[in-house]
C-alpha positions as CSV (number, residue, x, y, z in Angstrom):
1,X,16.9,20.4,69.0
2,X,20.3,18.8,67.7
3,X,23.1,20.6,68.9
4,X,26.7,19.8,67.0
5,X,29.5,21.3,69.8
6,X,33.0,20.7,70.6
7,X,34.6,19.4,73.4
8,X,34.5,22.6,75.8
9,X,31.1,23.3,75.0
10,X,30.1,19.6,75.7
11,X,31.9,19.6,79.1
12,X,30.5,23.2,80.0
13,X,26.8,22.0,78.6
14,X,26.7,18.9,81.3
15,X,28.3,20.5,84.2
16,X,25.5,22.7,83.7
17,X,22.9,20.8,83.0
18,X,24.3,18.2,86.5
19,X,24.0,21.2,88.5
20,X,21.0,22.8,87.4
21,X,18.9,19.6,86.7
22,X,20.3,17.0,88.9
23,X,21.8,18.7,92.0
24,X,20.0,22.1,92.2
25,X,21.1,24.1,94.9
26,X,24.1,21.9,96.1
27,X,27.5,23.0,95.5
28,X,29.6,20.4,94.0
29,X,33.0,20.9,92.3
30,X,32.5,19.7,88.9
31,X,35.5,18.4,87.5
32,X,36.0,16.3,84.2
33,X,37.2,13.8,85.7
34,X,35.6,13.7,89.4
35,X,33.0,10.3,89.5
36,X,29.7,11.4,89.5
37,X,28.8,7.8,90.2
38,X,30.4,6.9,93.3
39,X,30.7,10.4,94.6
40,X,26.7,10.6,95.0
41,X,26.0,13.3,92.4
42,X,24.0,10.8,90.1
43,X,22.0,8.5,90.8
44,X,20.3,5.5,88.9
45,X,17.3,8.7,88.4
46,X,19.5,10.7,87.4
47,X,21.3,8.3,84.9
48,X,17.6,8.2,83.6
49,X,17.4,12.5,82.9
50,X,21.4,12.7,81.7
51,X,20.3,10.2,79.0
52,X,17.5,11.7,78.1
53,X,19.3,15.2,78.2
54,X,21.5,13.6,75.4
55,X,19.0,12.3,73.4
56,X,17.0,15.6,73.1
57,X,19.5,17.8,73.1
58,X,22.3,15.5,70.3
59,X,19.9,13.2,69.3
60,X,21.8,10.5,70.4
61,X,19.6,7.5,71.5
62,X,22.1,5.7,74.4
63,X,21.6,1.9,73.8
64,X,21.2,-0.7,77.1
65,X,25.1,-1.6,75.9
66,X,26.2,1.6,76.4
67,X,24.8,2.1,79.8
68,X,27.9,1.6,81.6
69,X,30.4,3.2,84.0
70,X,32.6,3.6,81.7
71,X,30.6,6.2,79.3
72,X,29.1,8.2,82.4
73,X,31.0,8.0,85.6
74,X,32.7,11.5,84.6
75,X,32.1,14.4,82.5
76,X,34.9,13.7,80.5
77,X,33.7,10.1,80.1
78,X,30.5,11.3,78.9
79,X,31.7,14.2,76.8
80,X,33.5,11.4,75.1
81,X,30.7,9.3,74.7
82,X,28.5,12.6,73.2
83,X,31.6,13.3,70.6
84,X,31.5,9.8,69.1
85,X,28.6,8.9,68.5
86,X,27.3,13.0,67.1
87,X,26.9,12.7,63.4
88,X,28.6,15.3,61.5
């Protein structure tokens, strides 16, 4: 399913997607901007379902080069990421 959405809907898809997929049960405050990376909330394994989240849900295929902090440490970051490279 390809799903075109805007910024709001982006952020609101992954936060839920982060705490229904990847931390179930665990009460995190989800900010944009708060790193998901270093704060424990994903993990290499979770890295691994996020991307596949994207793919099947925006079909957007992540490349190894864009595997990198910078694109996924935050919401916001990855919200970004979705934006830029959804066809339109």
């Amino acid at each position: 399913m390809i799903v075109k959405k805007g910024v709001e809907e982006l952020e609101k898809a992954i936060r839920e997607f982060i705490q229904t997929k990847l931390v179930p049960g665990e009460n995190h405050e989800l900010t944009t901007t708060c790193n998901l990376i270093e704060g424990g909330i994903i993990d290499s394994l979770g890295i691994i379902k996020l991307i596949d989240f994207i793919d099947e849900t925006y079909a957007i295929e992540v490349g190894e080069d864009d595997l990198t902090s910078e694109n996924f440490e935050t919401i916001e970051l990855i919200t970004k990421y979705i934006s830029s490279h959804q066809k339109s």
